[in-house]
N, C-alpha and C positions, 0 to 999 in steps of 0.2 A: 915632664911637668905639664898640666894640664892649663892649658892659654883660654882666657876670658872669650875668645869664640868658640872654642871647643864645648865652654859649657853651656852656651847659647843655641847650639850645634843638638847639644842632651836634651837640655829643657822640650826643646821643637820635636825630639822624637821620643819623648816622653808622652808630649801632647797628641801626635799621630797615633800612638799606642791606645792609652787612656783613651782619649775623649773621643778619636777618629774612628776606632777599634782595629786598626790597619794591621796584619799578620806579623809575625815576626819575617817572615821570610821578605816582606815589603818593607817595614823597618830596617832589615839590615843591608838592603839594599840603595836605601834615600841613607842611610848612614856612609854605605859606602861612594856614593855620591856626592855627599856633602864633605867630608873628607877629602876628597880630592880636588874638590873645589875650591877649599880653605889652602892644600896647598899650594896650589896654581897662583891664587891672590897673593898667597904671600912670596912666594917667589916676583911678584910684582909691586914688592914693596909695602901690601896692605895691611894694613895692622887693625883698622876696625871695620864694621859691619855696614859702615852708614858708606863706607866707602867702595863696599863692591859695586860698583853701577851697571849700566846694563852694555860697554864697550868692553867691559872685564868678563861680562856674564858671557858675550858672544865670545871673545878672544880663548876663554876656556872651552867652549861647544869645539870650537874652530882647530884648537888643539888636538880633541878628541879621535877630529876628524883626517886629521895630519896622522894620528897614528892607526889608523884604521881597524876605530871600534865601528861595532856596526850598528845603521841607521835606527835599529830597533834600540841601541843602546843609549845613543843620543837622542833619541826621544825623550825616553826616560829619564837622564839625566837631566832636560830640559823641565821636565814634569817636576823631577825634584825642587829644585832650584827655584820654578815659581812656587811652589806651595811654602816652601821654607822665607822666601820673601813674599809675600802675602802674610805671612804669620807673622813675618817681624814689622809688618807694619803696623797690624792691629794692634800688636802688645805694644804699641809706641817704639819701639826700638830703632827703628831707622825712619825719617820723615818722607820720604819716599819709595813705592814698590818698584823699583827698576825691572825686575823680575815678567811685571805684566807685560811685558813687549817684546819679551823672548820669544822667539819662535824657532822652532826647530825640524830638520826635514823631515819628512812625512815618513810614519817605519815603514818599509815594506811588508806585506801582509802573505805570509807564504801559507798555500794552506794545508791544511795536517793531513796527519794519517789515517787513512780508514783502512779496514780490515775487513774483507769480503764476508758476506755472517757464512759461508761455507765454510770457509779456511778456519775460520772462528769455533764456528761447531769440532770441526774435526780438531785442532787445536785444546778446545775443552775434554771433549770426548779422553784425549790422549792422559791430559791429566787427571781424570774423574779415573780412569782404567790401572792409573799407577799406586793411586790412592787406597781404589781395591785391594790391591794384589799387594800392597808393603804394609795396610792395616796400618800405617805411621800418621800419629795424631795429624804432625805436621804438613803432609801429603793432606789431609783433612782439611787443616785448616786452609789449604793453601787453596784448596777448589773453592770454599767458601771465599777466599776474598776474591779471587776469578771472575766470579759469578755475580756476588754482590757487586764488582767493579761498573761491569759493563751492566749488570740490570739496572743498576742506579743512577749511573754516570755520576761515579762519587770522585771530586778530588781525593789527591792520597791522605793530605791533612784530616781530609771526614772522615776518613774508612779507619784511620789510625784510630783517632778522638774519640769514635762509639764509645758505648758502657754500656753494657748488659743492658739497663732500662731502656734505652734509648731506641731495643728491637722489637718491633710487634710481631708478636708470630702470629697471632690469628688474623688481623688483619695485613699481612706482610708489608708492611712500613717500617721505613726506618729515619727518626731524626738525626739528624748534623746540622751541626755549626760553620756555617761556612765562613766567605771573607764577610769584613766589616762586623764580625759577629753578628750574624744573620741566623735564624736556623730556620730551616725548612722542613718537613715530611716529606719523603719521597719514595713510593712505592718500587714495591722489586716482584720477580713473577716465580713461578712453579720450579724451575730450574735453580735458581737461587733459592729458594725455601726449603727445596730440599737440602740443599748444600749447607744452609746455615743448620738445619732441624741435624743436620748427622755431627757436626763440628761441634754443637751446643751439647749433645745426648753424649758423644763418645770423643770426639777427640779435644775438645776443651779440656772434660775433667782431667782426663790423661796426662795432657800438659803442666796444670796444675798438680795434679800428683806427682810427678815426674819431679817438678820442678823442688815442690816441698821434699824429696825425699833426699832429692843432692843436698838442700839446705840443713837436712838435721843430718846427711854423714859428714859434712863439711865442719859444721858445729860452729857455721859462722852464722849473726843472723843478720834478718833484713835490714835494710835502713827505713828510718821512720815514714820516710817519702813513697819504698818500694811497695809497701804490703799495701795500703790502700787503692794505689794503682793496679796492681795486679788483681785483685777480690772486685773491681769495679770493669777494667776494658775486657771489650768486647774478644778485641783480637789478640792474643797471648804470643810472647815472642818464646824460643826454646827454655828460656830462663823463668819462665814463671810472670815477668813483669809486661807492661806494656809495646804491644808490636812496635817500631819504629817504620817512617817514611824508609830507609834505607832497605830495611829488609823487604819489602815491598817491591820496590823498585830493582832490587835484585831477582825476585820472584818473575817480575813482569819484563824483563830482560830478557830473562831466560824462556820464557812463554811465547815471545815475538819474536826469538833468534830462529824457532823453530815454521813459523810462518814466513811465506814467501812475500818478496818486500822490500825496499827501501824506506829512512824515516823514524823519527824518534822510535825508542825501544822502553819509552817511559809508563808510568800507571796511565797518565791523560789522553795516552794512546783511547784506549779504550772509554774515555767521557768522551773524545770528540767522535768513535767510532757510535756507541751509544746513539747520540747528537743527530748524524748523519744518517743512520737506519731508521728511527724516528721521523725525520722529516722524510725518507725514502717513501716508508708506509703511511705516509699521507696526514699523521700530528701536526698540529696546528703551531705555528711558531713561538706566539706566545705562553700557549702548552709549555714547550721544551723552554723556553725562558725562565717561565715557574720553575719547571723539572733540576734545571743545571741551576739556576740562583743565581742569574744574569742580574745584575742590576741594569744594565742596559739591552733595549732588543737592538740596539747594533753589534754588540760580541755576538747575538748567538746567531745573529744574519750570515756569520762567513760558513756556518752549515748550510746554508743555502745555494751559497756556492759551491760547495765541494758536491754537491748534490747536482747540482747544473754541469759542472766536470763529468763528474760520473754517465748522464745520460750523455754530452758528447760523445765522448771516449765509446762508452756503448753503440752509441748512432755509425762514430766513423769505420767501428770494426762490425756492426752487423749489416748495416744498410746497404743493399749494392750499388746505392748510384751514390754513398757517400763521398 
């Protein structure tokens, strides 16, 4: 049965939805935040909202901290929690923001993965050579999103989201929606163009062929949802309909298990690697800010540090008097 703060709990992340434009993946995380939060209260007796205050606010962080989530995660849950009071104070709902005087420890900032652009070439190289020789749509497609990964430095949410219009082949740009519903243009280079110009010519239709021909021996048909998704994305999954983030990320797994390395084995591998070659070859910060759809140039400052890593590291193993 659903409790009078649960739905208070919807409303707020209806409102982050709608009017914030905040991702689903962000949603369901201040969801799963907030939930837990609501348990925590009530196991201490709370029944309404005007009564969380902020010795309850801390007492739940503090919990967190007893079970040893981590500091990145107590952040966040801290970030929750104010914004969710801050809204119930607007809407009138509680006559005080208890919320604003949260504070929570600092995340620790670990910095990511880059991928040497050697290991990277020959890494592509490998794939572009498999693709040849299997003539397999999929093998096709897969260098295309490869390619388009790292020339764009696309979240895997973008590269899914494409639709046919959305790519300029003559001008090689490509729009995405990123967070906050934001969209940007962001150009891709020769290596990528080819890879999308051979996916779009030959292994797209393929897929779709393919896909249509299971459908009429099956004699099952689409769902009303499937066929306009499919006729519109960009990236084709084996079934005809739109690539999902999963298959992707299994794709890009299996592409980094192969490079030497320690460190996530995700798509973002490759926008922070993007990120860090860029600021390598001398791009302007704010440049790669535009580029990646920073809303803040403080996110895309920690490429500047890994860039600073990288020439140590460099210094301490070439230099003799290092």
């Amino acid at each position: 049965m659903t409790s009078p703060l649960d739905v208070v709990v919807d409303d707020y992340l209806a409102h982050v939805r709608t009017e914030r434009g905040y991702s689903e993946h962000t949603v369901s995380a201040y969801r799963s935040d907030l939930a837990d939060l609501l348990r925590f209260a009530e196991e201490q007796g709370v029944a309404e909202m005007g009564e969380i205050d902020l010795p309850i606010l801390r007492d739940w962080l503090w919990a967190a901290t007893e079970r040893g989530l981590a500091r990145a995660t107590i952040a966040r849950r801290a970030a929750s929690a104010r914004g969710f009071t801050a809204w119930m104070t607007r809407r009138g709902l509680v006559p005080v923001d208890h919320g604003a005087r949260l504070r929570a420890p600092r995340a620790q900032r670990t910095l990511p993965r880059v991928v040497a652009a050697p290991a990277l070439d020959e890494a592509l190289a490998r794939l572009e050579a498999r693709a040849v020789a299997t003539h397999d749509p999929i093998d096709v497609r897969d260098v295309a999103i490869v390619e388009l990964l790292y020339a764009s430095a696309l979240r895997v949410s973008e590269l899914v989201g494409i639709d046919l219009g959305d790519v300029d082949r003559r001008r090689r740009t490509v729009r995405v929606v990123g967070k906050g519903a934001k969209e940007r243009v962001v150009p891709y280079g020769a290596p990528a163009a080819r890879a999308l110009d051979r996916y779009l010519d030959e292994g797209r239709p393929m897929i779709a062929a393919g896909a249509a021909a299971k459908e009429g021996v099956s004699g099952a048909p689409s769902s009303p949802r499937a066929a306009p998704t499919a006729s519109d994305a960009f990236f084709l999954g084996a079934r005809g309909a739109r690539m999902g983030t999963r298959s992707v990320y299994a794709l890009v797994a299996r592409l980094l298990a192969e490079i030497p390395g320690a460190g996530p084995s995700g798509p973002h591998t490759f926008r922070h690697t993007a990120a860090t070659h860029l600021l390598d070859g001398g791009a302007d910060l704010r440049a790669v800010q535009e580029f990646l759809g920073h809303a803040s140039l403080g996110t895309t400052q920690i490429y500047t540090h890994v860039s600073a890593e990288r020439l140590k590291e460099s210094y301490r193993t070439a230099h003799p008097r290092a």
